[in-house]
C-alpha angles and dihedrals in degrees: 000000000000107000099254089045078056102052099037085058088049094044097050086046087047092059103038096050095062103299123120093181130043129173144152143218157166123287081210090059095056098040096049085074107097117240119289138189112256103207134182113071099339099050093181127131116256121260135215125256083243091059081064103034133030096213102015112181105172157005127220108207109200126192128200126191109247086214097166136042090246090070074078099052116122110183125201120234134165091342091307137097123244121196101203093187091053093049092062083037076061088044095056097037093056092049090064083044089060092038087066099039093055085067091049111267132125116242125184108197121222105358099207120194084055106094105262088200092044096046084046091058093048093050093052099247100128141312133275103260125210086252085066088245127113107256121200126203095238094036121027125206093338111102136084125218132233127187144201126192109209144175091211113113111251134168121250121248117227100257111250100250100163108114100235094178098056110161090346112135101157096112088056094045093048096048100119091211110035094254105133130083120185095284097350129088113198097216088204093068098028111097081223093060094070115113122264088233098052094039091052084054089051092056102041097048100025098231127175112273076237102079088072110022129033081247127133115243098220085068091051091056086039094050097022109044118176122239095193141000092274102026137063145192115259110238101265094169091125095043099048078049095058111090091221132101095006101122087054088045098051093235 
């Protein structure tokens, strides 16, 4: 099968088995960036494709529409945190995995120390927005990337150049804790940023934001809600302020 009869068959099984974005792109795109630092939870240096694969030819970016607020849900157990969205993302992901490797190629699911936000934008899939998330023109800030390495021979996607942020500043206004910078997130201020083990500890024993960020706890309950005893709602105060993807959204 010719390389654009191959990724127009992935693509339309993409899309049909839970994806509402789908886009490709170079391993050398992405590998032509010079080494940064990945922050939050992980805190390890990015790799290169070629650290995952020995003859890497390309990278299926997918996007899925974060549609509910439970998309956001993070859920304490046995002192750890479960994302049950991400793990059907997973799910998805892995079908269009299978569906490659049943033709014979190698996949690797999800690399993760190559820049997810920055693979999305060169496969065309949206822009950075000041708020440090991908924002896509339907919908917005609201979707989360997958990703599959590949040695199958797709065909590139344009990279998404348009500033779809322009003068906005409304993320950075509605960040409850100053966090944001136009295109930068400091992880120290953003309610996200705080690690999964501390966090776990804050849900099980229900214990004052306080007692890990000069913080007031009357913000954490306002921007972290919990759902149940033992879950909460991820902060989404930049993304409800975008003006993007809120009619999709139902905001």
């Amino acid at each position: 099968m010719n390389p654009e009869a191959l990724t127009k068959e992935i693509k339309e099984y993409a899309l049909s088995h839970g994806a509402e974005l789908v886009g490709v792109l170079s391993p050398e795109s992405i590998d032509a960036f010079p080494e940064y630092w990945i922050g939050w939870q992980v805190k390890q240096k990015s790799k290169k494709t070629t650290d995952y694969m020995d003859n890497p030819k390309s990278i299926l970016m997918l996007g899925y529409h974060a549609f509910d607020d439970i998309h956001e849900a993070q859920i304490a157990h046995n002192g750890e945190i479960e994302y049950p969205v991400y793990e059907r993302m997973r799910l998805y992901t892995r079908r269009v995995m299978r569906q490659l490797e049943s033709k014979g190629y190698t996949c690797i699911v999800y690399p993760f120390n190559l820049s997810q936000k920055k693979m999305a934008q060169l496969a065309g899939l949206g822009s950075m927005g000041k708020n440090s998330l991908i924002i896509n023109p339907e919908y917005g800030p609201w979707i989360r990337l997958q990703s599959i390495l590949t040695d199958a021979p797709l065909v590139p996607d344009k990279e998404y150049t348009k500033d779809l942020c322009g003068d906005c500043t409304r993320c950075i206004d509605a960040c409850p804790t100053g966090a944001l910078s136009p295109y930068v997130v400091d992880p120290e201020k953003c309610l996200i940023g705080i690690s999964e083990k501390e966090l776990a500890q804050l849900i099980g024993q229900d214990l004052p934001f306080t007692d890990f960020r000069d913080t007031p706890n009357e913000v954490f309950k306002k921007y972290m809600p919990r759902f149940t005893t033992n879950s909460v709602l991820m902060c989404t105060a930049c993304q409800r302020a975008c003006p993007y993807g809120k009619e999709k959204r139902g905001l």
